[in-house]
KOLNUMAR-731082 format. One record per residue (C-alpha): x negated, y, z negated; residue in one letter. Coordinates in Angstrom, 1 decimal, always signed. Each point is the difference from the previous one (the first is absolute). Example, Ala and Ser with C-alpha at 12.3 -4.5 7.8 and 13.67 -1.06 7.14 Angstrom:
<pt><u>-12.3</u><v>-4.5</v><w>-7.8</w><res>A</res></pt>
<pt><u>-1.4</u><v>+3.4</v><w>+0.7</w><res>S</res></pt>
END
This chain:
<pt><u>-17.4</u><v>-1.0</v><w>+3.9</w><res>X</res></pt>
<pt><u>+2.9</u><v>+1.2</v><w>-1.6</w><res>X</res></pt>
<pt><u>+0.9</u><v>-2.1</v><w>-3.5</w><res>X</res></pt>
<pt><u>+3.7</u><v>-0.4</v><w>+1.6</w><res>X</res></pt>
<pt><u>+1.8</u><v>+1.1</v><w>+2.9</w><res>X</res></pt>
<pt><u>+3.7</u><v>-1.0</v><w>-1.6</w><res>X</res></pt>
<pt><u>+2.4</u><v>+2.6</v><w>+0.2</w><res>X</res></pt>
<pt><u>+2.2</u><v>+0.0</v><w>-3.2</w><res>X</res></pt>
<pt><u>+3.6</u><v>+1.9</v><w>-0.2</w><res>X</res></pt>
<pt><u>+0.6</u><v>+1.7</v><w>-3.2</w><res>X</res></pt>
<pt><u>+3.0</u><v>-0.3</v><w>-2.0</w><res>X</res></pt>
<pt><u>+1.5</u><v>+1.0</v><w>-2.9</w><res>X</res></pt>
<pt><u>+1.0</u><v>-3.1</v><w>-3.0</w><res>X</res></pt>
<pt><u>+1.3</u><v>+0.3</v><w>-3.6</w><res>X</res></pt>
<pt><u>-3.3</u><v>-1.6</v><w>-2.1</w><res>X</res></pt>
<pt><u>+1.2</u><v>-0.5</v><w>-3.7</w><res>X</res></pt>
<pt><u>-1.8</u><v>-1.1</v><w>-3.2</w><res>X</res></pt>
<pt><u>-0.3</u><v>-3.5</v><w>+0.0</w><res>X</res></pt>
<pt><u>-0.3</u><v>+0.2</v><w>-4.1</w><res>X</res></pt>
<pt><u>+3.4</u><v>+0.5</v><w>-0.3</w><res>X</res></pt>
<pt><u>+1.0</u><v>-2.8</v><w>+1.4</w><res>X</res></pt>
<pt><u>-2.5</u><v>-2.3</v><w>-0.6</w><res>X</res></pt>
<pt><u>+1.9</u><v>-2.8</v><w>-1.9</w><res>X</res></pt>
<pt><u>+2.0</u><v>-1.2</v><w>+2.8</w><res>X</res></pt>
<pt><u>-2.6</u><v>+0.3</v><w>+2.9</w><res>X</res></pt>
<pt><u>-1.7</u><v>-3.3</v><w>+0.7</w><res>X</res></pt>
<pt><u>-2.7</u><v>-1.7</v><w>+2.9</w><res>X</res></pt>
<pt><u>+2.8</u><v>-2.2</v><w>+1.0</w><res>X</res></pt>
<pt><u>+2.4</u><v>+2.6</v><w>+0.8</w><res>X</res></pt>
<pt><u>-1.1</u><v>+3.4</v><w>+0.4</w><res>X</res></pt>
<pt><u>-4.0</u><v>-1.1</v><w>+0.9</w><res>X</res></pt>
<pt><u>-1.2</u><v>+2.3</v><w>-3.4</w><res>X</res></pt>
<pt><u>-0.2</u><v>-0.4</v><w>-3.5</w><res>X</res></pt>
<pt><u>-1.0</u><v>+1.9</v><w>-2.4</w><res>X</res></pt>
<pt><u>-1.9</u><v>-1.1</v><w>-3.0</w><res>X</res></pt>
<pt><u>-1.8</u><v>+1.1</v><w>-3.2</w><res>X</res></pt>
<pt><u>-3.6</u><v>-1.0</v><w>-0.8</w><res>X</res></pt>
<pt><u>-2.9</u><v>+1.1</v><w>-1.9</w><res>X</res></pt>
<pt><u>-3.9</u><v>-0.8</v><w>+1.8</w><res>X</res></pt>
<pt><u>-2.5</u><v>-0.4</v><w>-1.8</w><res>X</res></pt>
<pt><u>-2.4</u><v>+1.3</v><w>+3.0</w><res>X</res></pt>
<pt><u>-1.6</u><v>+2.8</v><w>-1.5</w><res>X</res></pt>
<pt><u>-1.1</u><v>+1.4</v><w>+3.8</w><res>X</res></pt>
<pt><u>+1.8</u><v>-0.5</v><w>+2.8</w><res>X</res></pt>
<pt><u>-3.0</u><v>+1.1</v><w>+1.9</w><res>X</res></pt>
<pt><u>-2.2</u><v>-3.0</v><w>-0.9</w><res>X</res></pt>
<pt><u>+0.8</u><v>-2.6</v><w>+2.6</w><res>X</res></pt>
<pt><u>-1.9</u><v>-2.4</v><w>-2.1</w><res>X</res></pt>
<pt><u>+2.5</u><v>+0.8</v><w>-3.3</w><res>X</res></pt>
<pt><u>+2.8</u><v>-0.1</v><w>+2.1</w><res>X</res></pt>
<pt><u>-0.2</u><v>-3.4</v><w>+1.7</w><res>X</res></pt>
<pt><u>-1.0</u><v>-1.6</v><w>-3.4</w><res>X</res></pt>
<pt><u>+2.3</u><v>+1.8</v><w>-2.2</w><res>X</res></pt>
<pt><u>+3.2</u><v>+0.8</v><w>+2.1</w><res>X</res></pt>
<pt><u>-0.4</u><v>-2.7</v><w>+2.4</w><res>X</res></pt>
<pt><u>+1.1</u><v>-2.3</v><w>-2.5</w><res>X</res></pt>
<pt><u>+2.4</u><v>+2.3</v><w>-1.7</w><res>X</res></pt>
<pt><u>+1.9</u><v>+0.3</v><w>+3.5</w><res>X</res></pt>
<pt><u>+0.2</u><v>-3.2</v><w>+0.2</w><res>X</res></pt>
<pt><u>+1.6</u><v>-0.9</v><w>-3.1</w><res>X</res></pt>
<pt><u>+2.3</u><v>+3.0</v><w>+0.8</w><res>X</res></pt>
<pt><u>+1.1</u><v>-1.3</v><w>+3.2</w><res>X</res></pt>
<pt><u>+0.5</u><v>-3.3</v><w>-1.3</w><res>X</res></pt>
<pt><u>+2.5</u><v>+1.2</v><w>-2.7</w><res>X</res></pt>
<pt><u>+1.7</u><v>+1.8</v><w>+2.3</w><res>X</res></pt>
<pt><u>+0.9</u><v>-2.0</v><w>+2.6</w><res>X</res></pt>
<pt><u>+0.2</u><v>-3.7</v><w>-1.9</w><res>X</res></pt>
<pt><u>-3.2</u><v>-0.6</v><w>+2.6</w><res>X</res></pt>
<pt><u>-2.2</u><v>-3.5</v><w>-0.1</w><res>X</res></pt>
<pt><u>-3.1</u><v>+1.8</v><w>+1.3</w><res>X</res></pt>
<pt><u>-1.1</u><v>+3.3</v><w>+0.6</w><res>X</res></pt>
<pt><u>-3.2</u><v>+1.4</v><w>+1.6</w><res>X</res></pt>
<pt><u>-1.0</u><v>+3.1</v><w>+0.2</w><res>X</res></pt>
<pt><u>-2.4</u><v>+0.8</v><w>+3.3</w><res>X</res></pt>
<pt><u>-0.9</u><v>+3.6</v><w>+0.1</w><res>X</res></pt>
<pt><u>+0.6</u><v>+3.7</v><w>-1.4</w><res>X</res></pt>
<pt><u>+0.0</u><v>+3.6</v><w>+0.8</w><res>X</res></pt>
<pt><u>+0.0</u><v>+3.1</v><w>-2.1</w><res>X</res></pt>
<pt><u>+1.1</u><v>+2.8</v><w>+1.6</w><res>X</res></pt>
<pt><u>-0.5</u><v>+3.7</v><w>-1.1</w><res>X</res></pt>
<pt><u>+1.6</u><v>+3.3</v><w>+1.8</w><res>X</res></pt>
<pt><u>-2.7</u><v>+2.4</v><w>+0.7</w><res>X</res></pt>
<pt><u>+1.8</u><v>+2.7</v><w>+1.9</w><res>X</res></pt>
<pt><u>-1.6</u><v>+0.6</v><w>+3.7</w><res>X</res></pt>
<pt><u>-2.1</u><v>-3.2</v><w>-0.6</w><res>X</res></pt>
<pt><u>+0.7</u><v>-2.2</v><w>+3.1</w><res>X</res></pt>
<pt><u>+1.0</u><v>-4.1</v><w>-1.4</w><res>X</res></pt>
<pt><u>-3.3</u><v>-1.7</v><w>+0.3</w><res>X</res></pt>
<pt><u>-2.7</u><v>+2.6</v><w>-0.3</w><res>X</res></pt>
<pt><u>-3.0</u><v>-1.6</v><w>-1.0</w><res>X</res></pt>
<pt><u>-0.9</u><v>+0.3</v><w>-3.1</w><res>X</res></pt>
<pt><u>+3.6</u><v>+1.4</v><w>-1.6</w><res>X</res></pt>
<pt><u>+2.7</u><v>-2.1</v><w>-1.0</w><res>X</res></pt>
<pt><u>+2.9</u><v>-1.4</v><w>+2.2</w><res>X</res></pt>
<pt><u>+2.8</u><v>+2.4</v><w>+1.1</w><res>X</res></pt>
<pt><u>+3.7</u><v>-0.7</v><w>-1.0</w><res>X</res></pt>
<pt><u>+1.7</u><v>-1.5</v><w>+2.9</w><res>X</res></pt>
<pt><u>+2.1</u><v>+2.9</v><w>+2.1</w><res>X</res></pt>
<pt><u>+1.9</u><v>-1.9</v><w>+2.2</w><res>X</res></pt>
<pt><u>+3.2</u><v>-2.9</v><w>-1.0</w><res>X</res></pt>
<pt><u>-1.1</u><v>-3.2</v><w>+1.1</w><res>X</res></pt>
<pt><u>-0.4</u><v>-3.8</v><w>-1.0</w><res>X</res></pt>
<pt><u>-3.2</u><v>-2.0</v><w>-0.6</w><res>X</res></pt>
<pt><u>+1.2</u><v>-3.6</v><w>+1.5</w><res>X</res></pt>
<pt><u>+2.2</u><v>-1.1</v><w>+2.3</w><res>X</res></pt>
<pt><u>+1.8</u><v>-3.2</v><w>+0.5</w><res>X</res></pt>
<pt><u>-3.6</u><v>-1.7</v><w>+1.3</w><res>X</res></pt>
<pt><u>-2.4</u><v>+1.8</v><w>-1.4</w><res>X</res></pt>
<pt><u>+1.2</u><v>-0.8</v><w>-3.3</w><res>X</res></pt>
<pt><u>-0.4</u><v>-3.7</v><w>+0.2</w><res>X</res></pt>
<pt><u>-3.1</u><v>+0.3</v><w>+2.1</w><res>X</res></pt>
<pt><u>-1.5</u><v>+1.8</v><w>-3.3</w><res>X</res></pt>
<pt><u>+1.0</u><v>-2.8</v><w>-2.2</w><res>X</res></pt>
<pt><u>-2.2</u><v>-2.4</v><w>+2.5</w><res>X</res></pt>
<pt><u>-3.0</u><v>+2.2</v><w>+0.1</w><res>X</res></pt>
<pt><u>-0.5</u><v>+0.2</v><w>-3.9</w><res>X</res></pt>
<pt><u>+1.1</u><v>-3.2</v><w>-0.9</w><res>X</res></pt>
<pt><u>-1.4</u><v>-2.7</v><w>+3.0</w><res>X</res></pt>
<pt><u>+0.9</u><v>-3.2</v><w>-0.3</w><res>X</res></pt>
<pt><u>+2.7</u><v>+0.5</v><w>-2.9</w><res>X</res></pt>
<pt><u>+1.8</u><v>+2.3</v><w>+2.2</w><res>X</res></pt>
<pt><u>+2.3</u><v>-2.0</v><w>+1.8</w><res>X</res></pt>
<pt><u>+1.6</u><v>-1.8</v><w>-3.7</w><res>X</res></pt>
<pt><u>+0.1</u><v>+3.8</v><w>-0.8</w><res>X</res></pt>
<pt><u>+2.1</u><v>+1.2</v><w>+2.7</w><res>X</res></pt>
<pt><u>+2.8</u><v>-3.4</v><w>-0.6</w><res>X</res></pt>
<pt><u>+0.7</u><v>+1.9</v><w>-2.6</w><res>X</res></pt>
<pt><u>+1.4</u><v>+3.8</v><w>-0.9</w><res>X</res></pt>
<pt><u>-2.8</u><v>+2.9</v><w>+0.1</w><res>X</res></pt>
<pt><u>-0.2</u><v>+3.5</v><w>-0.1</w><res>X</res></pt>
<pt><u>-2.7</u><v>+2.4</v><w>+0.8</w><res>X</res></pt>
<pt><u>+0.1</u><v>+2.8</v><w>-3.5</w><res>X</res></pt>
<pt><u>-1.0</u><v>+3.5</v><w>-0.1</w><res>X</res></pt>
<pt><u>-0.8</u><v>+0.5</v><w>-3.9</w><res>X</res></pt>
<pt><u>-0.6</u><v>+4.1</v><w>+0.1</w><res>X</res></pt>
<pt><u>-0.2</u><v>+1.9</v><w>-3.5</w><res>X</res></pt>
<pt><u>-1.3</u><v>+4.0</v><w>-0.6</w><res>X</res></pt>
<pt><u>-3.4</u><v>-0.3</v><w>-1.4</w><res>X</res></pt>
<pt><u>+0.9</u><v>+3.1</v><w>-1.7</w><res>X</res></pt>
<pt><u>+4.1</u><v>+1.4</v><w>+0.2</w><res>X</res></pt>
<pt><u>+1.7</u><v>+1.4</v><w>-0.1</w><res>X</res></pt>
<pt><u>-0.3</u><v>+0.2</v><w>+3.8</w><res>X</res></pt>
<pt><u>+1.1</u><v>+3.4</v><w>+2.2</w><res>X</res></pt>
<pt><u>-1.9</u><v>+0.2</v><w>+3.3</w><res>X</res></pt>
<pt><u>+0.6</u><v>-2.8</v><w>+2.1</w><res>X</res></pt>
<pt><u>+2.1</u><v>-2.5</v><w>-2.7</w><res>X</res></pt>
<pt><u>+0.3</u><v>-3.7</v><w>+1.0</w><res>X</res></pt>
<pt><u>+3.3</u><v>+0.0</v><w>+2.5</w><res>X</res></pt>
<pt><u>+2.1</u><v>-3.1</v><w>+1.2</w><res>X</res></pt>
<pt><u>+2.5</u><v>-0.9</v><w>+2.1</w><res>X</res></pt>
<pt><u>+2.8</u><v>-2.3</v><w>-1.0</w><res>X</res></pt>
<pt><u>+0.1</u><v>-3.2</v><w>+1.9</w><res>X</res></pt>
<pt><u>+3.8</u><v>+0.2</v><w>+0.2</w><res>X</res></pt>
<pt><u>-0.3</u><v>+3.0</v><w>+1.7</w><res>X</res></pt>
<pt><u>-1.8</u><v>-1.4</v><w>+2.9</w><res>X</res></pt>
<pt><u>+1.0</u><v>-1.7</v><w>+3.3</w><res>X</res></pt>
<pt><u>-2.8</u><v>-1.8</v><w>+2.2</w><res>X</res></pt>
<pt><u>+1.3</u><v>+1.9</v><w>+2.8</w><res>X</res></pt>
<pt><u>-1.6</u><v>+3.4</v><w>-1.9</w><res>X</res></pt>
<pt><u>-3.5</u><v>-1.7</v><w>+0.1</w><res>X</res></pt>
<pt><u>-2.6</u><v>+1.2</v><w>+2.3</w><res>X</res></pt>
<pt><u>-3.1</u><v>-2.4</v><w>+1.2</w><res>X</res></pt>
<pt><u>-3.0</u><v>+1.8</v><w>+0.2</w><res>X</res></pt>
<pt><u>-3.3</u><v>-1.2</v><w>+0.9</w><res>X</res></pt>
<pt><u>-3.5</u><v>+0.2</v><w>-1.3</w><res>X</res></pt>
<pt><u>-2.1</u><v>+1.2</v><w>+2.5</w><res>X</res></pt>
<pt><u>-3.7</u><v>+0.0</v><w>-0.8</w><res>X</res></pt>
<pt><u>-3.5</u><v>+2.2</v><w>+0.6</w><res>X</res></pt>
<pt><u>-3.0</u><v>-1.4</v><w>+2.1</w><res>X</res></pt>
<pt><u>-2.2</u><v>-2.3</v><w>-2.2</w><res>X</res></pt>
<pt><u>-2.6</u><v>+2.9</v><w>-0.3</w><res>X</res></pt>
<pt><u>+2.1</u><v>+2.3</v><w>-1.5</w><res>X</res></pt>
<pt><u>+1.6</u><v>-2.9</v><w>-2.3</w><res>X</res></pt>
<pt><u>-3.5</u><v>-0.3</v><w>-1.2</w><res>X</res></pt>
<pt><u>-0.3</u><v>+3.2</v><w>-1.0</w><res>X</res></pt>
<pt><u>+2.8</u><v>+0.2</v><w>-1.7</w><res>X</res></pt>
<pt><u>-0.4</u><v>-2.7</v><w>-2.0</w><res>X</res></pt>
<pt><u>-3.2</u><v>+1.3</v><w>-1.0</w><res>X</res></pt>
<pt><u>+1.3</u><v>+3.3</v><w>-1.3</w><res>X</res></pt>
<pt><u>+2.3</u><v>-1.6</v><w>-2.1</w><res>X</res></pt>
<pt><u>+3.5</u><v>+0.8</v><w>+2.3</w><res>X</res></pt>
<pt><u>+0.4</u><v>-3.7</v><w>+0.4</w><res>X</res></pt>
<pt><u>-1.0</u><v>-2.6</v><w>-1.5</w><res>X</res></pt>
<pt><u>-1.1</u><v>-3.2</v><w>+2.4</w><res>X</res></pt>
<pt><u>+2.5</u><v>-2.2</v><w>-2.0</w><res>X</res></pt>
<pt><u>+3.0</u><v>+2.2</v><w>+1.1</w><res>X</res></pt>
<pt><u>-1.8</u><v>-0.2</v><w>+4.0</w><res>X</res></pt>
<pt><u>+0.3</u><v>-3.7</v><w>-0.6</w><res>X</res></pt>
<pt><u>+3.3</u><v>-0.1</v><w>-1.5</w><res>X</res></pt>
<pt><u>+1.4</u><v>+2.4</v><w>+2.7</w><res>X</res></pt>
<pt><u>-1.3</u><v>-2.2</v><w>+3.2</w><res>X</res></pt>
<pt><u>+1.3</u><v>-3.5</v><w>-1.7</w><res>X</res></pt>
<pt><u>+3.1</u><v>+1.7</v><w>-0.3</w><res>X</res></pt>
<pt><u>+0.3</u><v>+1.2</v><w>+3.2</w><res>X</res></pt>
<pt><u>-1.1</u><v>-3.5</v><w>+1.6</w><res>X</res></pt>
<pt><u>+2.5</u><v>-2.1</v><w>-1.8</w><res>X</res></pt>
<pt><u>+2.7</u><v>+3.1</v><w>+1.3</w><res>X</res></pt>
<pt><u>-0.9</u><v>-1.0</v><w>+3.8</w><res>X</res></pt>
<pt><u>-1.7</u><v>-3.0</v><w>+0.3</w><res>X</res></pt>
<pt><u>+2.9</u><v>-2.2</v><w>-0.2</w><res>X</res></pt>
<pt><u>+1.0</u><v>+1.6</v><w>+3.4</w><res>X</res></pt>
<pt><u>-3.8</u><v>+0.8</v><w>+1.6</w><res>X</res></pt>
<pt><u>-1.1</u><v>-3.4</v><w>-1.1</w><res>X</res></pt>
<pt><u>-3.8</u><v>+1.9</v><w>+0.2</w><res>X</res></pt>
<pt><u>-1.3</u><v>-1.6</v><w>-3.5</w><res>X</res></pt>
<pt><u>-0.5</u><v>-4.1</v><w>-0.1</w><res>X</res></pt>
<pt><u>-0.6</u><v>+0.1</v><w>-3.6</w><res>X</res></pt>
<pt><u>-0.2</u><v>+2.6</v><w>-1.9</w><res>X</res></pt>
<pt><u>-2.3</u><v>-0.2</v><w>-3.7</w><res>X</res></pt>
<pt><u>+1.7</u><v>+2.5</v><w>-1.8</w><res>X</res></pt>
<pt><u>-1.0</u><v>-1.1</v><w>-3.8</w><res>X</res></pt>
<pt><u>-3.4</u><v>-0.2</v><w>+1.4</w><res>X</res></pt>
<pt><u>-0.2</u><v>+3.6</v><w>+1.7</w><res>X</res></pt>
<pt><u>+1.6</u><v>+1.3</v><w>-3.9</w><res>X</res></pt>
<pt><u>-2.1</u><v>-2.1</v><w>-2.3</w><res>X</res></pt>
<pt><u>-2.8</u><v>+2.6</v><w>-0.3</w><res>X</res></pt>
<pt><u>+2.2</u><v>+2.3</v><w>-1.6</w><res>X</res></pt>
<pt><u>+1.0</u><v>+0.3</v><w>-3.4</w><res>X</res></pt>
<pt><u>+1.8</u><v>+3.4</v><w>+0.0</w><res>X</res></pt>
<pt><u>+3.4</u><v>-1.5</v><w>-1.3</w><res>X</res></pt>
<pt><u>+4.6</u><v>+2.8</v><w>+0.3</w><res>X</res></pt>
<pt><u>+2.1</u><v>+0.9</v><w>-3.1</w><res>X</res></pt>
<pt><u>+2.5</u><v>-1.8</v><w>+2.5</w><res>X</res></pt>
<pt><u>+0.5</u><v>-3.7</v><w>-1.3</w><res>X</res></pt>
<pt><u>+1.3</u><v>-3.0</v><w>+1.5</w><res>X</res></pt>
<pt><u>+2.3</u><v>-2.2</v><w>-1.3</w><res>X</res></pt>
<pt><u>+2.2</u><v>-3.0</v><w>+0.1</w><res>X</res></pt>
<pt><u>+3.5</u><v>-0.8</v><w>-1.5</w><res>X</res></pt>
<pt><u>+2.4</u><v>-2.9</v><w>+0.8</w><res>X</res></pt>
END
């Protein structure tokens, strides 16, 4: 099975240095900031380092930058290019992404904030919230593949595309969670998702136990949550 039968259209778009005009881009209005901060993590390759050491320190950085109540940071990814190296290889590091896109939608968003905070998650959601990519070079300066973005004012709905998540017999899901090109978290994650994007309308699922299908798994995303009235 293919990884993706989309077809994409290439075009050609002026991509400037965001340095140069970082002190008027903000989360508010462009949907980027940019930010200084010094880690203490010493290796970004230690998962164990990096969720006690810059778990917290994201945090803290979110917080100050967005005047946030509560932040809570769920999961990360480092990524390193390997050139020919497909993303997900078992055993190598995570690919830079190739292709534009955007992690959360109008309902998977909130649907997030329900499945990592339970019972809380409806007070949450009364309120303001955002969904925050934190990304930072582990070593820069960056020239193969550097972080890109796309101004939110730029953007229309109408240039969004939906695109499904279609998924591999259980078999093969098995084994790829066993080499390491998944993890079972992410399977879990990705079928929650997609059963909170169509049950509404199928009305296939009575009740659906999300908390408990997650609560065996601790891997937590440099992506935090917050709220902000």
């Amino acid at each position: 099975m293919p990884q993706t039968n989309a077809q994409y259209e290439p075009r050609t778009v002026a991509i400037r240095d965001a340095r140069r005009v970082a002190d008027v881009l903000s989360l508010d209005d462009e949907g980027v900031q940019l930010v200084e901060h010094k880690s203490a993590v010493r290796d970004f390759d230690d998962d164990d380092e990096v969720k006690r050491v810059y778990y917290p320190e994201a945090e803290k950085l979110v917080a100050a930058a967005t005047g946030a109540r509560w932040v809570l940071v769920f999961d990360h990814t480092v990524r390193k290019k390997i050139y020919g190296v497909a993303d997900r290889t078992p055993g190598l590091p995570r690919q830079p992404a190739r292709s534009v896109h955007n992690d959360y939608t109008e309902r998977s968003g909130p649907q997030r904030v329900r499945d990592l905070t339970g019972e809380a998650a409806e007070a949450l959601l009364r309120r303001r919230f955002a969904v925050i990519n934190v990304w930072r070079p582990i070593r820069g300066p960056l020239y193969g593949s550097p972080l890109a973005l796309c101004n939110a004012n730029s953007t229309r709905a109408e240039d969004f595309v939906a695109s499904d998540l279609m998924f591999r017999p259980v078999n093969e899901l098995a084994d790829m969670v066993r080499s390491g090109q998944v993890s079972a978290r992410e399977l879990v994650q990705a079928s929650l998702d997609r059963i909170a994007e169509l049950n509404p309308s199928l009305n296939a699922f009575v009740d659906v136990f999300a908390e408990d299908a997650l609560a065996g798994f601790h891997a937590l995303l440099c992506i935090a949550v917050f709220t902000k009235d």
